[in-house]
PDB file of N, CA, C and O in Angstrom:
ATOM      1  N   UNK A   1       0.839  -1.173   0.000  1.00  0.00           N
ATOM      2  CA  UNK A   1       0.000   0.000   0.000  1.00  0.00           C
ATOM      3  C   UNK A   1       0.894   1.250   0.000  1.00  0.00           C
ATOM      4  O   UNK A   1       1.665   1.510   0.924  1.00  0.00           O
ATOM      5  N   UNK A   2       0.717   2.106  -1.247  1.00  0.00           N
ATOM      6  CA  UNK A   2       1.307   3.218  -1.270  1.00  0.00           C
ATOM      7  C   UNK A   2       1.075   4.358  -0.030  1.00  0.00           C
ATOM      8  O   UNK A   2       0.084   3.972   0.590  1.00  0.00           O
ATOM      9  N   UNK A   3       1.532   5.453   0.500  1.00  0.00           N
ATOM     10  CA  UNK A   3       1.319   5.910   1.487  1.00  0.00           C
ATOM     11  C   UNK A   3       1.297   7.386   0.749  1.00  0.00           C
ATOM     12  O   UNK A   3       2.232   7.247  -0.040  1.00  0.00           O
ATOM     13  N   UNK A   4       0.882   8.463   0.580  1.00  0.00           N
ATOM     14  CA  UNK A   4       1.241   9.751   1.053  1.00  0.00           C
ATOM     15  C   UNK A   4       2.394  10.307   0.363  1.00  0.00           C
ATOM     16  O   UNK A   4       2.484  11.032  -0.628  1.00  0.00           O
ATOM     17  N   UNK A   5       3.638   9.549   1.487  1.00  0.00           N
ATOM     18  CA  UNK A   5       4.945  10.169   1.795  1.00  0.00           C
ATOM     19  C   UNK A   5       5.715   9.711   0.469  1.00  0.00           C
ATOM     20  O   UNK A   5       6.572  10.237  -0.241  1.00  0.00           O
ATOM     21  N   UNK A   6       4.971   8.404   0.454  1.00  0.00           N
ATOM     22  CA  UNK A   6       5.796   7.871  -0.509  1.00  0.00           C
ATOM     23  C   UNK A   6       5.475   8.302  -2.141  1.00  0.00           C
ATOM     24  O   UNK A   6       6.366   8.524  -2.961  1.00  0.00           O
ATOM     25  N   UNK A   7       4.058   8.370  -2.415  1.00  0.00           N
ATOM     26  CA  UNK A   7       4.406   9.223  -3.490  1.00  0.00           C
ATOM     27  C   UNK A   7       4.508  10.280  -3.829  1.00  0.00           C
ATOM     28  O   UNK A   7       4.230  10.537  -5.000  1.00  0.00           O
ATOM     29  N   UNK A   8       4.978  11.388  -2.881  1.00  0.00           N
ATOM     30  CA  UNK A   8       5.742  12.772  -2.972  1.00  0.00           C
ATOM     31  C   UNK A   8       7.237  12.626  -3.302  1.00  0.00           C
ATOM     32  O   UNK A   8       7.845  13.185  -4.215  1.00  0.00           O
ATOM     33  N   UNK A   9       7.710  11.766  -2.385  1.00  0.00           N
ATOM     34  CA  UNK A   9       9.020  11.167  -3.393  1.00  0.00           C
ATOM     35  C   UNK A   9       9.137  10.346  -4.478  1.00  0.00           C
ATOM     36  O   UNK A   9      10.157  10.250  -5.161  1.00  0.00           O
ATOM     37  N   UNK A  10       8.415   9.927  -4.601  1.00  0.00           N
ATOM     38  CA  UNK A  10       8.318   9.599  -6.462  1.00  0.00           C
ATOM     39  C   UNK A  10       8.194  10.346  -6.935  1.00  0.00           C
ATOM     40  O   UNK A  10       8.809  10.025  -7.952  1.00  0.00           O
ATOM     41  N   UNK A  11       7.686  11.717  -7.197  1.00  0.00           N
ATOM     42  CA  UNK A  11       7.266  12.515  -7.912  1.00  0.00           C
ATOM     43  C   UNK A  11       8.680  13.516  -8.022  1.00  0.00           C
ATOM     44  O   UNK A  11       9.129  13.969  -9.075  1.00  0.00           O
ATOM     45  N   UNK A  12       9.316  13.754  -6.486  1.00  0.00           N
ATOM     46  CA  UNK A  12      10.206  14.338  -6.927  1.00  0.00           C
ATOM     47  C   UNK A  12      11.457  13.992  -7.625  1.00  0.00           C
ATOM     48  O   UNK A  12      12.384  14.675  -8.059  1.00  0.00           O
ATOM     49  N   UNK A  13      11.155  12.446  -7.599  1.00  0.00           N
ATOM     50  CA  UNK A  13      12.567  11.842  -8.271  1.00  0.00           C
ATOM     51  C   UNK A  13      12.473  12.440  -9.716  1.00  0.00           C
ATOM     52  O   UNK A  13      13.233  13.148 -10.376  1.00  0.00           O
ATOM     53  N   UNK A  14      10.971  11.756 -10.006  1.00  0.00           N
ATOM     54  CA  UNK A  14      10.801  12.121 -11.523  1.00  0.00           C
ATOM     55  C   UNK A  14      10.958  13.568 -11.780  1.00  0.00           C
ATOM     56  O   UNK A  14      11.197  14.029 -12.896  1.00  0.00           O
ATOM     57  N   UNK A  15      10.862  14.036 -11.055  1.00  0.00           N
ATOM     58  CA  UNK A  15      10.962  16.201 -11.783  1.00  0.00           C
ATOM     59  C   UNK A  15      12.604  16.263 -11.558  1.00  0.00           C
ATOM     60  O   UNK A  15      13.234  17.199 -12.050  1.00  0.00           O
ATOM     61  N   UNK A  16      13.277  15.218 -10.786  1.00  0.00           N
ATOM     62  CA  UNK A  16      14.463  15.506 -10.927  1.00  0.00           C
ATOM     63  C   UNK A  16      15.585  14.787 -12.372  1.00  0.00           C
ATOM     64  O   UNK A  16      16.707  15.097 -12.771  1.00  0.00           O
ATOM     65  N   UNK A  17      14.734  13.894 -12.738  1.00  0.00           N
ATOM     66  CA  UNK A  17      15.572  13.544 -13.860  1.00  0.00           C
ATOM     67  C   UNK A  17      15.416  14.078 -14.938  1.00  0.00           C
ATOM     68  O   UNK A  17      16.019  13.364 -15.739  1.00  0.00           O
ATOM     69  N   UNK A  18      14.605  15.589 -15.882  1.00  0.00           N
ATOM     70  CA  UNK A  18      14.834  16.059 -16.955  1.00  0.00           C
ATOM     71  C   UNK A  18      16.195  17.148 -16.456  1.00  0.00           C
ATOM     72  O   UNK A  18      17.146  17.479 -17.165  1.00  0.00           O
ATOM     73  N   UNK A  19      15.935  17.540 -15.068  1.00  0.00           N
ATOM     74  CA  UNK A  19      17.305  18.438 -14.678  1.00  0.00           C
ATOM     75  C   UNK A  19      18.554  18.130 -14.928  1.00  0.00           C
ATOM     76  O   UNK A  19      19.304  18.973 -15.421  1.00  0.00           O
ATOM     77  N   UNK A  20      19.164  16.318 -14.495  1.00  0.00           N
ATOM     78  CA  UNK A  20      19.970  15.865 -14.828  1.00  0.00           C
ATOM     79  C   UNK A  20      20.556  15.704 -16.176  1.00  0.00           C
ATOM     80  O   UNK A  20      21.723  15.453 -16.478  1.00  0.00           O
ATOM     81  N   UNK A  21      19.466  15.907 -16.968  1.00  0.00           N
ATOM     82  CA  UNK A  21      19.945  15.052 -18.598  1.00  0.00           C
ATOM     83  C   UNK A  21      19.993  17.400 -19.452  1.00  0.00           C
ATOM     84  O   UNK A  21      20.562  17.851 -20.446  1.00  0.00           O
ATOM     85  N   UNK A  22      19.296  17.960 -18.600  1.00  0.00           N
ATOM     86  CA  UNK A  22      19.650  19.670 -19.153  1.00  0.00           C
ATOM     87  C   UNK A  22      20.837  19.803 -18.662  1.00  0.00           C
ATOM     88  O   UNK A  22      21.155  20.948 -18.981  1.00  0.00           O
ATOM     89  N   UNK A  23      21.740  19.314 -18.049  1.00  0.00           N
ATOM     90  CA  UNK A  23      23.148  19.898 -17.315  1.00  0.00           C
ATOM     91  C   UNK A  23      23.747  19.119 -17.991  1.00  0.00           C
ATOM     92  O   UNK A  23      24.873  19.211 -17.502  1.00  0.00           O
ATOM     93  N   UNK A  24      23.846  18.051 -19.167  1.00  0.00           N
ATOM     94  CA  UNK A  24      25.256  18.035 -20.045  1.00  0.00           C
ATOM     95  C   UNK A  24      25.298  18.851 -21.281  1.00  0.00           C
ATOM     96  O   UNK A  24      25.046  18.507 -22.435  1.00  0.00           O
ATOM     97  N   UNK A  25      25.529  19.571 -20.988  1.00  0.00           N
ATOM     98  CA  UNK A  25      26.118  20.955 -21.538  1.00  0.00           C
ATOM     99  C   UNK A  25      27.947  21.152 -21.913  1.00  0.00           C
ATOM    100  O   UNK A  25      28.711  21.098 -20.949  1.00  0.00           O
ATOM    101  N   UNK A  26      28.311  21.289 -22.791  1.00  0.00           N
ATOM    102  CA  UNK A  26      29.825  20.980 -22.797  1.00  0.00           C
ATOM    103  C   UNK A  26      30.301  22.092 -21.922  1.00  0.00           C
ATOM    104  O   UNK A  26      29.921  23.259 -21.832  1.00  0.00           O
ATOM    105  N   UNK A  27      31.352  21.338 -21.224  1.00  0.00           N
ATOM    106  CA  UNK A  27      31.657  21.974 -19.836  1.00  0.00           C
ATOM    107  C   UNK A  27      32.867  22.243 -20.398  1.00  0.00           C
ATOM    108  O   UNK A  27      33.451  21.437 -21.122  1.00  0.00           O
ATOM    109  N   UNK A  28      33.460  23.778 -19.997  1.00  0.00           N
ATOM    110  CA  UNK A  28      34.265  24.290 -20.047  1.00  0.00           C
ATOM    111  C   UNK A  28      35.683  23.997 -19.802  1.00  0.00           C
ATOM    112  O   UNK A  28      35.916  23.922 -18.596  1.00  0.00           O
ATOM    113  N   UNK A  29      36.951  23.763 -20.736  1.00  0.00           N
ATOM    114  CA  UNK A  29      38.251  23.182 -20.251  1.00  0.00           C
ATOM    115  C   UNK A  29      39.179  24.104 -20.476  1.00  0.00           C
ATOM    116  O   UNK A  29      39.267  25.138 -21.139  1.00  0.00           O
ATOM    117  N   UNK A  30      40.130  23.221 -19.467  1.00  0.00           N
ATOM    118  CA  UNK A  30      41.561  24.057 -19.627  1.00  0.00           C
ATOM    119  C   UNK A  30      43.027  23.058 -19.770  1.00  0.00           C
ATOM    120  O   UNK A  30      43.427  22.072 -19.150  1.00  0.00           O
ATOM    121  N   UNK A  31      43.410  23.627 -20.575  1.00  0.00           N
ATOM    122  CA  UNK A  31      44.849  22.292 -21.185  1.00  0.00           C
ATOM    123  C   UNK A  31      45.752  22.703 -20.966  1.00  0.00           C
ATOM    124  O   UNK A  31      46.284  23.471 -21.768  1.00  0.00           O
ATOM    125  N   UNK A  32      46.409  22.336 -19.626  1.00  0.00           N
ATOM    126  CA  UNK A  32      47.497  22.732 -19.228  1.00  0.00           C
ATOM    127  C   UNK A  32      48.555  21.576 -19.492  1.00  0.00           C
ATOM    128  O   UNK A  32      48.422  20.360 -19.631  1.00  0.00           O
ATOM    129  N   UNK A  33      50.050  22.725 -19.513  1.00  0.00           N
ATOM    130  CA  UNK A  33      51.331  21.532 -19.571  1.00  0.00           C
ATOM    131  C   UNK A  33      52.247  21.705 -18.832  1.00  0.00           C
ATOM    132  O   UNK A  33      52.594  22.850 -19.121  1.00  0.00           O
ATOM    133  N   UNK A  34      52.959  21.327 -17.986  1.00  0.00           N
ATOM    134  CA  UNK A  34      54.280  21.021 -16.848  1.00  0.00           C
ATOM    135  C   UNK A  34      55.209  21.561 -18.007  1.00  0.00           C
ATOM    136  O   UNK A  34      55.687  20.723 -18.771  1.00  0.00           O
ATOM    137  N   UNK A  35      55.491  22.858 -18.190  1.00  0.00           N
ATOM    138  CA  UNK A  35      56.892  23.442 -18.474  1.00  0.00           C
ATOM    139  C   UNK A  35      58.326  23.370 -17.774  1.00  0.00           C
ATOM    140  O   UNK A  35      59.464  23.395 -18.244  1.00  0.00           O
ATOM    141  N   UNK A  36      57.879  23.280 -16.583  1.00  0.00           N
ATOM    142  CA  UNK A  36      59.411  23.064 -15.864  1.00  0.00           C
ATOM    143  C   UNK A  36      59.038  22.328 -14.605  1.00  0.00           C
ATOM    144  O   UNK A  36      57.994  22.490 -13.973  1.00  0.00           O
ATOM    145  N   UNK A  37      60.317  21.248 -14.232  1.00  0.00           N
ATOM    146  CA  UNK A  37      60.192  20.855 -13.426  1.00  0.00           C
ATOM    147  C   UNK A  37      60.031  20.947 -11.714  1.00  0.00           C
ATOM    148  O   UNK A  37      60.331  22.114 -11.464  1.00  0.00           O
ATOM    149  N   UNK A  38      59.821  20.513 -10.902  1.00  0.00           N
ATOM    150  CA  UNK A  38      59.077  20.655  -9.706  1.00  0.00           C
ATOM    151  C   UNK A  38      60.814  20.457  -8.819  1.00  0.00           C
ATOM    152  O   UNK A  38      60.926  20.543  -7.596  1.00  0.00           O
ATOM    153  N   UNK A  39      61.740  20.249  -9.565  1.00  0.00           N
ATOM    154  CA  UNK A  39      62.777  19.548  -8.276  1.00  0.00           C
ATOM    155  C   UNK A  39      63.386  21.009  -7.458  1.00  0.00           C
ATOM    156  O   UNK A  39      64.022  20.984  -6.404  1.00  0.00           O
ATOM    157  N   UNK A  40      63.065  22.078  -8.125  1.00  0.00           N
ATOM    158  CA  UNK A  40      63.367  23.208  -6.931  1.00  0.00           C
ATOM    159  C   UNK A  40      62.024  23.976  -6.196  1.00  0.00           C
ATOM    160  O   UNK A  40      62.441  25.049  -5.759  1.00  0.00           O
ATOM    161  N   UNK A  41      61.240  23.892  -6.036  1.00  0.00           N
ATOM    162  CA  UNK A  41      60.279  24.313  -5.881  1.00  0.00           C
ATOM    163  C   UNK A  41      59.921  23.822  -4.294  1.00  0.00           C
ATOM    164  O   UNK A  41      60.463  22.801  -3.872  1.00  0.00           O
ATOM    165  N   UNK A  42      58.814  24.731  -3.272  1.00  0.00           N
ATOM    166  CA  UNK A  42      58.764  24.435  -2.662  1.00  0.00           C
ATOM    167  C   UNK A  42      57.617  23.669  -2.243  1.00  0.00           C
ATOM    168  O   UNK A  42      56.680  23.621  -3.040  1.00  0.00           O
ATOM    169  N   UNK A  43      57.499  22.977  -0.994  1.00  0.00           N
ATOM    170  CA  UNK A  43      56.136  22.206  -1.136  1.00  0.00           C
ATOM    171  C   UNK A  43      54.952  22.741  -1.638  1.00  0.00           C
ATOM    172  O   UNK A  43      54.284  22.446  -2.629  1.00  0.00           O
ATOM    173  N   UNK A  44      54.792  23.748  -0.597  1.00  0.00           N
ATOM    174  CA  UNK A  44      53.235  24.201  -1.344  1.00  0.00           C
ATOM    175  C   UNK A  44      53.370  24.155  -2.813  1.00  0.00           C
ATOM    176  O   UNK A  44      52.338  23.744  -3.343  1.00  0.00           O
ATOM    177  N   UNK A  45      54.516  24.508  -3.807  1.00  0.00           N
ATOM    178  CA  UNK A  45      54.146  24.600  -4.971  1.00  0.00           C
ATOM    179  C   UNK A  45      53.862  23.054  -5.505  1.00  0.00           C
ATOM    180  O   UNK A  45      52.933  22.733  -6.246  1.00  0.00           O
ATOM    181  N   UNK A  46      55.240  21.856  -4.764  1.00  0.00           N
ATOM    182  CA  UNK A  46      54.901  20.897  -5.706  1.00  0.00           C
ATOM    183  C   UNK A  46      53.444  20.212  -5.201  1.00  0.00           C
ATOM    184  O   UNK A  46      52.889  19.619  -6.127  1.00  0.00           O
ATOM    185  N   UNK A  47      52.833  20.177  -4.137  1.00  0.00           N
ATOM    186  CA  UNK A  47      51.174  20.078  -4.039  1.00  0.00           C
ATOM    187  C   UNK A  47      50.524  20.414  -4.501  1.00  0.00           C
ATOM    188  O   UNK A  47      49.496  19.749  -4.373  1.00  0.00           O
ATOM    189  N   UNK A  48      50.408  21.465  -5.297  1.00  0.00           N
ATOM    190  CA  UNK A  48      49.651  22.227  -6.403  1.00  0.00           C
ATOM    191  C   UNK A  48      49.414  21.516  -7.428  1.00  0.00           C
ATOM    192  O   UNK A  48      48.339  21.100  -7.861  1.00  0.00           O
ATOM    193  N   UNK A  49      51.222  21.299  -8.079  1.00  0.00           N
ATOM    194  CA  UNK A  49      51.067  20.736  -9.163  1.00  0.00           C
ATOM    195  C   UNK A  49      50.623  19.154  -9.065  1.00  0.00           C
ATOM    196  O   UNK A  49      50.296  18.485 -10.045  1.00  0.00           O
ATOM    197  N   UNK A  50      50.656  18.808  -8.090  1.00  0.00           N
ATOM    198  CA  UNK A  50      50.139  17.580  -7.685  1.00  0.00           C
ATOM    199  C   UNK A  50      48.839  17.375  -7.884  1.00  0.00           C
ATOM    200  O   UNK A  50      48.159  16.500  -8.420  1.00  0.00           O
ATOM    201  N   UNK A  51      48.587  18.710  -7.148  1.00  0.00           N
ATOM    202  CA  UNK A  51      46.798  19.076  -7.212  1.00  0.00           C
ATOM    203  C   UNK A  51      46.139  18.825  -8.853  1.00  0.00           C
ATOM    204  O   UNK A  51      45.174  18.141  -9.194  1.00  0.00           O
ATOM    205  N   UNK A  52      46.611  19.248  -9.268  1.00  0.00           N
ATOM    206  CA  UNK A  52      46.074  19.256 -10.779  1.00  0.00           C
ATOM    207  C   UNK A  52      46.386  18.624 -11.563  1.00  0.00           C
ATOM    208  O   UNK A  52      46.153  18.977 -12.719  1.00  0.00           O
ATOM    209  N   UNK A  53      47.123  17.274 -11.273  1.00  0.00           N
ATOM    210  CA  UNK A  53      47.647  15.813 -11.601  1.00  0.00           C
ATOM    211  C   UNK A  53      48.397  15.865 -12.521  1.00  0.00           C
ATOM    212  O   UNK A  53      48.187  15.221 -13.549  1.00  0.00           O
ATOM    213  N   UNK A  54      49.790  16.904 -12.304  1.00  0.00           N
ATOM    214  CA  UNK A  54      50.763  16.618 -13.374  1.00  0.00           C
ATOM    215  C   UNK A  54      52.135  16.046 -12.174  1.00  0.00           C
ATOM    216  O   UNK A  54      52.549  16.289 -11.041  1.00  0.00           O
ATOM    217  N   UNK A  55      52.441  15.096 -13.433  1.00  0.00           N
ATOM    218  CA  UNK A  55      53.727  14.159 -12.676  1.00  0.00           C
ATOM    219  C   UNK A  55      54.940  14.458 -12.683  1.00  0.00           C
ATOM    220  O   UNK A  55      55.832  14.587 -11.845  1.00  0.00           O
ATOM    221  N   UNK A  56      54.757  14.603 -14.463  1.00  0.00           N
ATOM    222  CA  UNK A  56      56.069  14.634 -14.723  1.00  0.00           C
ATOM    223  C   UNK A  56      56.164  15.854 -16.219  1.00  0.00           C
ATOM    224  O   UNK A  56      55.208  16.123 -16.946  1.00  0.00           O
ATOM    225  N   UNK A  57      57.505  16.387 -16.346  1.00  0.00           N
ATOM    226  CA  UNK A  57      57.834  17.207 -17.013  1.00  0.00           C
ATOM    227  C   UNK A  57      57.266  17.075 -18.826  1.00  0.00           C
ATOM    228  O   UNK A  57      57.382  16.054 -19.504  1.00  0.00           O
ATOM    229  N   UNK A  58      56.701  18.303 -19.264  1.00  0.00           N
ATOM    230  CA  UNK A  58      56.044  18.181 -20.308  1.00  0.00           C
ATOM    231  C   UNK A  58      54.539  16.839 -20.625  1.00  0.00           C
ATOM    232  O   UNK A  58      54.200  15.987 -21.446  1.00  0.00           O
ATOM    233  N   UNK A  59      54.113  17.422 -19.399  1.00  0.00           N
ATOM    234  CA  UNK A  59      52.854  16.163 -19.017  1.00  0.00           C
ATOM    235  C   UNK A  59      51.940  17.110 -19.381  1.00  0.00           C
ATOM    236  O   UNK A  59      52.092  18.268 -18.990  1.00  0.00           O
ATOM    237  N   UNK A  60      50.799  16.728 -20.231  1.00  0.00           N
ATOM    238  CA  UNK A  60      49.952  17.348 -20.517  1.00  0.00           C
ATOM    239  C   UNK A  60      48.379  16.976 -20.315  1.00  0.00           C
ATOM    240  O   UNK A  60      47.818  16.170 -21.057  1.00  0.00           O
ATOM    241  N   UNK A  61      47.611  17.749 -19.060  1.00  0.00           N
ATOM    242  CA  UNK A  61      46.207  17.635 -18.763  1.00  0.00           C
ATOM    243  C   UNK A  61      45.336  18.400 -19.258  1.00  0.00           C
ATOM    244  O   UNK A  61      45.634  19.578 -19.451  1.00  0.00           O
ATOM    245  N   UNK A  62      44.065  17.920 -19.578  1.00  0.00           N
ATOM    246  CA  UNK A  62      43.176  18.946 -19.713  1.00  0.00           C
ATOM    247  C   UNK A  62      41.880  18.438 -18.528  1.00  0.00           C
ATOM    248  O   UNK A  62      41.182  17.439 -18.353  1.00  0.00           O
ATOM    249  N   UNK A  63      42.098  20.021 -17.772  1.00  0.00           N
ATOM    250  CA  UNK A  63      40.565  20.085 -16.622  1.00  0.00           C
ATOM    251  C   UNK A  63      39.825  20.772 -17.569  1.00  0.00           C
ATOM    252  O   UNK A  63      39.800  21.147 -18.742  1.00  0.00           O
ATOM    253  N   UNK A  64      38.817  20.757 -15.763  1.00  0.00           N
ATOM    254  CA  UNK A  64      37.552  21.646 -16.155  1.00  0.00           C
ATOM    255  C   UNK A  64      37.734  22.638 -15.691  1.00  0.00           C
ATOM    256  O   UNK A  64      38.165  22.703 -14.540  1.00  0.00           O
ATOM    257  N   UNK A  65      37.489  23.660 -16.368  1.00  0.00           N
ATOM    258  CA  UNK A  65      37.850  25.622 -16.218  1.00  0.00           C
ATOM    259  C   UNK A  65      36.908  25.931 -14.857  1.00  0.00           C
ATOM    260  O   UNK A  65      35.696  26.130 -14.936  1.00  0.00           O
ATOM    261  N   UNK A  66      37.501  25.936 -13.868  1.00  0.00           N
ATOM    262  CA  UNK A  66      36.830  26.214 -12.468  1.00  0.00           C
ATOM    263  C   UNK A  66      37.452  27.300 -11.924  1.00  0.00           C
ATOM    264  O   UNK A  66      38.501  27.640 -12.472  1.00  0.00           O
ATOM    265  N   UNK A  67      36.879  28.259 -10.498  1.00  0.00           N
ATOM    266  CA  UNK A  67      37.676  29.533 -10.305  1.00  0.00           C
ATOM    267  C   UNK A  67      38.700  28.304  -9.297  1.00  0.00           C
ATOM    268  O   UNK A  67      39.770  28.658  -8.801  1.00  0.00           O
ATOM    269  N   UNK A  68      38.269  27.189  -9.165  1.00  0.00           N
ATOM    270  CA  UNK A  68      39.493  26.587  -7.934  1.00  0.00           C
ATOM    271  C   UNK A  68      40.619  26.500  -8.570  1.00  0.00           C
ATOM    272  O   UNK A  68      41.658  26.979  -8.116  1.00  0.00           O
ATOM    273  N   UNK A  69      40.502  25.512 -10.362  1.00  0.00           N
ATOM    274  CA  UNK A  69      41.562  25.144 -10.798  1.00  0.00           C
ATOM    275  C   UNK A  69      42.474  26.383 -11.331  1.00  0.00           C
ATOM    276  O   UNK A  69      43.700  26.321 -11.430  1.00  0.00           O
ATOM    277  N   UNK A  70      41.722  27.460 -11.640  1.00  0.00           N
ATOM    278  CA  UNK A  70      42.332  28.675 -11.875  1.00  0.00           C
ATOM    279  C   UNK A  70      43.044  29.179 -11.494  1.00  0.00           C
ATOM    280  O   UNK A  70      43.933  29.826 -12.048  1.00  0.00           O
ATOM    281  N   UNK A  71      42.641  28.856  -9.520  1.00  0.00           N
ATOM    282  CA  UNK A  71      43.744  29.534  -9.126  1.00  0.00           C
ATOM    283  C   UNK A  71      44.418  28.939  -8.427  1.00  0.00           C
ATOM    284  O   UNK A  71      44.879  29.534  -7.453  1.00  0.00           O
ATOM    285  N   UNK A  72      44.765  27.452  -8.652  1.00  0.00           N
ATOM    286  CA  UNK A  72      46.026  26.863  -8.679  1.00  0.00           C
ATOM    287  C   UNK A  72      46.897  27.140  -9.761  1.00  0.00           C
ATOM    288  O   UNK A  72      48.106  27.225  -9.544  1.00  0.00           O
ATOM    289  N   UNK A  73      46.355  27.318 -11.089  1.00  0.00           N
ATOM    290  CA  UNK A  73      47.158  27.280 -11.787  1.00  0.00           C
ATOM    291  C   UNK A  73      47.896  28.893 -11.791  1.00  0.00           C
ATOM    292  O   UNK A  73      49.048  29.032 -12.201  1.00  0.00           O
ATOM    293  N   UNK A  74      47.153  29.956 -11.331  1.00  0.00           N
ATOM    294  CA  UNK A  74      48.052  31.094 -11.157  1.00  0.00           C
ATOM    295  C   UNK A  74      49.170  30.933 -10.004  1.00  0.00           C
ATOM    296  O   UNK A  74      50.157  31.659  -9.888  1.00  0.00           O
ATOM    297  N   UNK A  75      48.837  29.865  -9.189  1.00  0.00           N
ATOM    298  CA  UNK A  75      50.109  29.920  -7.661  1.00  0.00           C
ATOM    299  C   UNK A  75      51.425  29.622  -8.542  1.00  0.00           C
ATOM    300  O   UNK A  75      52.494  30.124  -8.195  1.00  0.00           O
ATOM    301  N   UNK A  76      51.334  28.751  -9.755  1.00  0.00           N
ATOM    302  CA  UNK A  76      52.382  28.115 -10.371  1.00  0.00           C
ATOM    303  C   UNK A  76      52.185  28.351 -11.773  1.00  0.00           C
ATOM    304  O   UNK A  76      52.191  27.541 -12.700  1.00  0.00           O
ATOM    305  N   UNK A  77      52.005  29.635 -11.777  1.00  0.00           N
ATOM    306  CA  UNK A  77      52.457  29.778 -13.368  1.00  0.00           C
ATOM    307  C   UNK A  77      53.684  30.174 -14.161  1.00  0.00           C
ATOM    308  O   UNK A  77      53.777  30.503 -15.343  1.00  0.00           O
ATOM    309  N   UNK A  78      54.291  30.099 -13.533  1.00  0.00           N
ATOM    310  CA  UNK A  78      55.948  30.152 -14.222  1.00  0.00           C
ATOM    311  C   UNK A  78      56.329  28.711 -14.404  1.00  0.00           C
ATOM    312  O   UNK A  78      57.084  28.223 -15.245  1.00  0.00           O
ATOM    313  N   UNK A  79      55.458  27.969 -13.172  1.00  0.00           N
ATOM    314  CA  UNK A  79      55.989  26.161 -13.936  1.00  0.00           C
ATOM    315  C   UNK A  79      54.921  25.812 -14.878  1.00  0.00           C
ATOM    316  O   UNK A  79      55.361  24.900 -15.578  1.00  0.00           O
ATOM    317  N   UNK A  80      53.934  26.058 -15.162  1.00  0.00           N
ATOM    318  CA  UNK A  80      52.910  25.525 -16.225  1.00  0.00           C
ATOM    319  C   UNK A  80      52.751  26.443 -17.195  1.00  0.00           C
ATOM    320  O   UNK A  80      53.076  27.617 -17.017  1.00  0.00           O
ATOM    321  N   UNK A  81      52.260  26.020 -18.268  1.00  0.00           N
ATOM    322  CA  UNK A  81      51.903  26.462 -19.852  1.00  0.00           C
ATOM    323  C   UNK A  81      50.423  26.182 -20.071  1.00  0.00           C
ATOM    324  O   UNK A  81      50.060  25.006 -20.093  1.00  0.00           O
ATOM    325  N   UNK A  82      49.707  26.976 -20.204  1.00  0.00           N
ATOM    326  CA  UNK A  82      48.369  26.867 -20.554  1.00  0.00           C
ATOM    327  C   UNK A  82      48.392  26.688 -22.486  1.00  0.00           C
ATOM    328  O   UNK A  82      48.792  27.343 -23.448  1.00  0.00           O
ATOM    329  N   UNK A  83      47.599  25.201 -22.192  1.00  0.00           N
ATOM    330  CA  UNK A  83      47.834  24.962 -23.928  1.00  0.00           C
ATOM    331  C   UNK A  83      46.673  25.486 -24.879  1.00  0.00           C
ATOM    332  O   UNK A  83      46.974  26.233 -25.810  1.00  0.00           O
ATOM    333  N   UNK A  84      45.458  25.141 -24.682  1.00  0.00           N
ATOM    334  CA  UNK A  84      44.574  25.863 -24.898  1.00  0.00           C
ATOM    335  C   UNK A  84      43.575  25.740 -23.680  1.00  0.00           C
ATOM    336  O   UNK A  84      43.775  25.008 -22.711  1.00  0.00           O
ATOM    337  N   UNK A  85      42.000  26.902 -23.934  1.00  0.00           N
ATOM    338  CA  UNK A  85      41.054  26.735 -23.530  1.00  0.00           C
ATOM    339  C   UNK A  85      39.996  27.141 -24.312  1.00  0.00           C
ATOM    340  O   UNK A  85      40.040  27.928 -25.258  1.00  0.00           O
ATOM    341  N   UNK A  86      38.973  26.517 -23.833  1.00  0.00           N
ATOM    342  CA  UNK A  86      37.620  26.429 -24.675  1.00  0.00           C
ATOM    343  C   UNK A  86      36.244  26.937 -23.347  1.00  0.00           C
ATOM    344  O   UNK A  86      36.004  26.715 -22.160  1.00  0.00           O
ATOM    345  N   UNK A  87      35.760  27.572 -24.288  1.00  0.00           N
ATOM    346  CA  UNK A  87      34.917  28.296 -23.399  1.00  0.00           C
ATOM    347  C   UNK A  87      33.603  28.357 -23.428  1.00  0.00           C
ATOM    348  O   UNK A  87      32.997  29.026 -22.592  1.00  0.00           O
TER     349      UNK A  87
END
């Protein structure tokens, strides 16, 4: 026996799945590359570059254009190369 409660949450599941399928939208990137290496640098910097999953020298990622990843990538921009972005 259905109750009430229970089909108010059915209902909202369903109003929630055309929301899900309107938000793939091409999401904004950024293609960064490890220009120079991390072996003088100090921690906070090589955590950064850690942060944004480059390993090793001339390693090339592409994120998603966020104000977070942004501004990691300004703490260390003399070690990274922004390759392109798409907007």
């Amino acid at each position: 026996m259905a109750t009430p409660a229970n089909e108010k949450t059915k209902s909202k599941k369903a109003e929630a799945a055309p929301k899900a399928a309107a938000s793939k939208v091409a999401k904004r990137t950024i293609t960064i590359r490890l220009a120079k290496g991390r072996i003088a640098c100090n921690p906070m910097q090589r955590a950064t570059i850690t942060g944004l999953g480059l390993k090793h020298r001339e390693q090339v990622r592409t994120l998603e254009n966020t104000p977070a990843v942004r501004g990691m990538i300004k703490k260390v921009l003399h070690l990274v190369e922004v390759v392109s972005e798409t907007r």
